[in-house]
Each structure stands twice: as C-alpha cells, then as structure tokens.
N, C-alpha and C positions, 0 to 999 in steps of 0.2 A: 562509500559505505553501502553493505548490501542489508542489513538488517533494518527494515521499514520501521519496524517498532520500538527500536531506538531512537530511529532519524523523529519520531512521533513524540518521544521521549524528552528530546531535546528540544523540540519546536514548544513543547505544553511549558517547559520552563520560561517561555516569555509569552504563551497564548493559550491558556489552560483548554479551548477550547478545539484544541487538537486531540484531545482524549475523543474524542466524537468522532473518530477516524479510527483510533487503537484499532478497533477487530476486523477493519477492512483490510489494514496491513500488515495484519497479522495473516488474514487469506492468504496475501499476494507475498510474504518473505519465501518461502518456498519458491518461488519462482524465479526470484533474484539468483539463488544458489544453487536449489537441488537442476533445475532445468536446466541449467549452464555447465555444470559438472556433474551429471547422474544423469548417463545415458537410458536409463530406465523409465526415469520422470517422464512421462507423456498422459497429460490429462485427454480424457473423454470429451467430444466437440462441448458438451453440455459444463462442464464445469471450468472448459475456457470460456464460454461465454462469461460464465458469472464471474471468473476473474476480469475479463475484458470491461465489465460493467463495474467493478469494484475499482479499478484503476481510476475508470472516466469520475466516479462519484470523486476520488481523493483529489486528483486533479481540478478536476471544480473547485470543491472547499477550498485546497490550497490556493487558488486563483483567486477566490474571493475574500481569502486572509489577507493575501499581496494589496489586492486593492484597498482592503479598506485600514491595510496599514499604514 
C-alpha cells in the first residue's frame, strides 16, 4: 500500500495514538506515488531534507509503538 494516511488510518484503529503522525504522512504520500510515476516530481534539496526528517520522525514512533506493544 502506497497511501501513508491510510496505512495511519488503520494502525489508530487499534493505537489512537497514530493520529500524531497523520500530517507527517501526509508530507511523505506524495512521494510513495507521485516520485515513482511522475517524472516531473523532483523536490528542491530543501524540501527533501524535510521529507528525509519526517520519514526518520515516523520511523521512530512507529519503533516505539512496536516496543512498547
């Protein structure tokens, strides 16, 4: 699945506390699809970083869901 804020969707129905993510992966669904399939899609160094950093934030959380599931 390419859409983050569903995958975000599905996760809050057993950990509400994935709502605290929704607008990170919201940034970053664009990138699942438009970048993969839309040769035009090319962000500025500047706004991959903040995706780059918005990934690392979900990644965290989600790490520390896992554990302390």
């Amino acid at each position: 699945m390419h859409n983050l804020e569903k995958l975000i969707e599905l996760c809050a129905t057993k950990d509400p506390d994935f709502h605290s993510i929704q607008r990170l992966c919201a940034e970053l669904t664009p990138y699942a699809v438009e970048l993969r399939y839309d040769g035009d899609f090319w962000p500025d160094l500047a706004t991959a970083e903040q995706a780059v950093e918005a990934a690392r934030r979900i990644k965290d959380f989600v790490s520390r869901q896992l554990l302390l599931g």
